[in-house]
C-alpha positions, 0 to 999 in steps of 0.5 A, a space after each residue: 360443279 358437275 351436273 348429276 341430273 341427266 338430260 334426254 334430248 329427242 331427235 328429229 329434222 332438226 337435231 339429226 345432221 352430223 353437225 348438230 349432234 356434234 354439238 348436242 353432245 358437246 352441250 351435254 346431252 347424256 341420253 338421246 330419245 328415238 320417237 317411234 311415234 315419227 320416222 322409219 326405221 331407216 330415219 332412226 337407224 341413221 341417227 345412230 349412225 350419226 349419233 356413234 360417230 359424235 360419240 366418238 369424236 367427242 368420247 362420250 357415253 350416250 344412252 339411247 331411247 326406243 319410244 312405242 307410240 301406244 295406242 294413240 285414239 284419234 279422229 279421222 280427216 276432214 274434207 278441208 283439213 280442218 272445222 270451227 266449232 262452236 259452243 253448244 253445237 251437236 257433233 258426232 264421232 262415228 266409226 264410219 265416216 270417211 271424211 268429216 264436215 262441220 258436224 260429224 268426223 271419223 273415228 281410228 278407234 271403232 272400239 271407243 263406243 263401246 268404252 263411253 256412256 252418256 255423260 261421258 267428257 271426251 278431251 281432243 287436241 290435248 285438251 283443247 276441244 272438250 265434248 260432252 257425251 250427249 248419247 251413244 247409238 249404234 256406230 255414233 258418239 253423240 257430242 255437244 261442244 262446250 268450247 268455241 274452237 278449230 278441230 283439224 286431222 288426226 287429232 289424239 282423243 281421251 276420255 276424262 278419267 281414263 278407262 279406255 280398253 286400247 291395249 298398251 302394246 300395239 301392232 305397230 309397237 311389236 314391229 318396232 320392238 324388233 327394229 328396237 333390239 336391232 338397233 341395240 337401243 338401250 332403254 324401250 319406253 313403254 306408252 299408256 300402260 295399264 298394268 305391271 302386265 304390259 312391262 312383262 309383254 314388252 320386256 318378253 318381246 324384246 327377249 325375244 329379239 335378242 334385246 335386255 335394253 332396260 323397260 321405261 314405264 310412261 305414267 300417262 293414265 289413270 290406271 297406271 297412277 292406280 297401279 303404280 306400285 305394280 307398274 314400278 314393280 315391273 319396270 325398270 324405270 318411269 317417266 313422268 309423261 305430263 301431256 297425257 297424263 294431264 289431259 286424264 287426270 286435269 293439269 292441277 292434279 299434275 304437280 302434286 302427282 309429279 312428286 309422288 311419283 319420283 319419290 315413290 320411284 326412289 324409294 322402290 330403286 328406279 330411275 324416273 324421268 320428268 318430261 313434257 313442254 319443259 322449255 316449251 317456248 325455246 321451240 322458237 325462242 333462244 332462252 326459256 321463260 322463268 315458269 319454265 326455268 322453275 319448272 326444270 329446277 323443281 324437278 331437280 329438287 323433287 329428285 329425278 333422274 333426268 329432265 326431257 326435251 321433246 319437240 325443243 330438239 327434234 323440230 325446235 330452232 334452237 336445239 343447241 342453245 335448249 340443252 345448253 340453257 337447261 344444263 344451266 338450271 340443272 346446276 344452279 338447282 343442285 347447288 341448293 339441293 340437301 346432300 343427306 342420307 334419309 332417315 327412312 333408307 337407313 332404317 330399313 332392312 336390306 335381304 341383298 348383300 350387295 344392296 347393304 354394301 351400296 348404302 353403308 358406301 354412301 355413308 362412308 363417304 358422308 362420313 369422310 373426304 371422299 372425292 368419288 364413289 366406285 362402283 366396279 359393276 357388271 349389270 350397274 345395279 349396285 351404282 342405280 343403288 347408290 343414286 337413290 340417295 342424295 349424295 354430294 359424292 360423284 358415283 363411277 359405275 366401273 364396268 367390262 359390259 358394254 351394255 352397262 356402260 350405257 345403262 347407267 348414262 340415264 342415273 343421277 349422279 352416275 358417271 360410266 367408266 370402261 376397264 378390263 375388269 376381270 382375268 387378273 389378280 385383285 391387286 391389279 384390278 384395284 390399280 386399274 380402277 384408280 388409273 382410269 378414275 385419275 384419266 377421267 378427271 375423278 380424282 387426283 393422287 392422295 384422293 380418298 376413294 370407296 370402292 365397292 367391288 365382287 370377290 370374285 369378280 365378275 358375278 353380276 348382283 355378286 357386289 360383297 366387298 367395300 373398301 377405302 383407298 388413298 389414291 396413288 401416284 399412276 404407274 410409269 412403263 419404260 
């Protein structure tokens, strides 16, 4: 069976080498993820390197990943590295302290005192030390502990609830916007987001550079689960990004949020990916845990695009054998999920042309024997159309564009496929198409394809035609 649910793996230490990413590929990796949280640019420009020339050897098509950092709040250092707390002490967050002790640290967000009050809940390390807010004067946070706990360097804080001011984009993120469009990645993913107004900055800024890699928005804030319609509106795609989130809005909340988000993603036609401590425990062990097992086919089920791997493949030691066993879930859960056309898609009304083409393609092909769906597409609108619907059909975005030919590799269901595409006759071009689909292992002669295609040809959003082809045999040259 041939997997539709696409699989983002992050690099790092351990997954950069030439000879790992051979074998990450050949595992089944679809999208790589860079995280600009870590390494220089010159770290990441020698993965795509690195990353081009696997492609290569193994002819395959891998999308690639810009991830911002955002504005991460964290404490400062300590003296020794590192304290033990205790529950009911007094500890103090100030903006002025160069190296913390056992009852006060420093802070890189002066800013944060100004966004609490007294009664606040801060949530540091993920999580793990929670402090309650005792009183906010002059330069200080007064806290009191609520957990016995180790506190060390650096550590991420968030205020529960959410309501922090730190913008979305950072200086440091509009640097690596530029390094971005240079390495000509093909998806920027956004962090912390508030508003559709942080997507508009980010995409303006990587216009600016020459870029149209496609905007992911990640939903880690209460504001963003507010504004989520808005955030879809302006983005291209979401991730479901569950480690901050999480920490926000308390991890019972997460699941449920979970599928609201992918469903809601669907029905406003974006691609959604589901990340955070998917197969956890394979950082250091060769096969997953059965939570984790349910936890990737649940995404499955509830309809997302893609399932992410963080630290697994960038610092894990097992990155191959990670891809490999989460590819494995991935089929087994899309074996039992419902192939079907929801009702609510087809009851609504379409404004585009190109849009209705895609959907009534979707139901012809419910309706006969259809071994694939073509796409013959310019900026692979009318195949991310299609893939909002479940579908037992395979989606082949036919495209001349580069760019596109990469966009698409993050779809569910959507496979991308090179040709010529334009400057010669119809009759040629339909030709074409079942050539390349008969060389990709997509159909055989005899086959029924529907094909969706622009007359003429070679107009972006120009999709206006649907048409129903009975394979034939390849032609022969002399």
């Amino acid at each position: 069976m041939q997997r539709t649910t696409k699989i983002v793996a992050t690099l790092g230490p351990a997954s950069s080498d030439l000879n790992t990413l051979n074998q990450l590929v050949v595992a089944g990796v679809d999208v790589v993820r860079l995280n600009f949280s870590h390494g220089s640019a010159d770290d990441h420009r020698q993965r795509m390197d690195n990353l081009r020339q696997a492609m290569t050897a193994h002819n395959r098509t891998i999308g690639v990943m810009a991830d911002l950092q955002g504005p991460k709040i964290r404490i400062g250092a300590f003296a020794e590295g590192k304290v033990q707390l205790k529950a009911g002490q007094k500890f103090v967050l100030s903006a002025h302290c160069e190296l913390g002790d056992q009852h006060r640290v420093g802070l890189d967000y002066p800013e944060l005192i100004s966004d609490v009050a007294t009664g606040d809940v801060l949530l540091l390390d993920d999580g793990r030390v929670v402090m309650d807010i005792r009183a906010v004067r002059g330069d200080e946070i007064v806290c009191a502990v609520r957990h016995d706990g180790e506190l060390s360097n650096n550590k991420g804080i968030n205020r529960q609830g959410g309501g922090l001011s730190a913008p979305a984009l950072t200086a440091k993120d509009k640097d690596d916007i530029r390094t971005a469009a240079a390495l000509k990645v093909d998806y920027v993913a956004v962090s912390f987001p508030k508003s559709g107004a942080d997507l508009h900055e980010a995409r303006m800024l990587l216009a600016e550079a020459g870029s149209t890699a496609l905007i992911i928005a990640k939903i880690e804030r209460v504001e963003a689960i507010r504004n989520l319609e808005e955030i879809l509106t302006a983005s291209d795609g979401v991730m479901v990004a569950r480690g901050d989130l999480a920490v926000e809005v308390g991890d019972a909340a997460v699941p449920a949020l979970q599928k609201r988000i992918i469903r809601t993603a669907r029905e406003y036609n974006k691609f959604v990916i589901t990340a955070t401590q998917m197969m956890e425990s394979m950082i250091y062990s060769p096969v997953p845990t059965r939570a984790e097992v349910s936890d990737v086919a649940n995404a499955v089920l509830d309809g997302t695009d893609a399932v992410m791997l963080s630290a697994e493949t960038a610092a894990g030691e097992f990155p191959v054998q990670t891809v490999e066993a989460m590819a494995r879930v991935c089929v087994e859960a899309e074996k039992s999920a419902q192939a079907s056309l929801e009702k609510h898609f087809l009851d609504r009304v379409f404004t585009r042309i190109d849009q209705s083409i895609a959907m009534s393609a979707l139901f012809a092909a419910s309706r006969l024997k259809v071994k694939a769906i073509a796409a013959l597409t310019e900026s692979g609108l009318t195949a991310l159309w299609m893939s909002r619907l479940n579908t037992a059909v395979p989606i082949y975005a036919l495209t001349q564009d580069v760019r596109t030919r990469y966009k698409v590799s993050i779809f569910k269901g959507v496979y991308p496929v090179m040709m010529r595409q334009s400057g010669y006759g119809r009759d040629d071009l339909l030709r074409e198409a079942e050539e390349k689909l008969i060389e990709a292992g997509a159909v055989q002669p005899g086959d029924l394809i529907v094909l969706t295609m622009g007359e003429p040809d070679g107009t972006p959003g120009g999709t206006n035609s649907l048409k129903i082809i009975k394979v034939r045999e390849p032609q022969t040259t002399d």
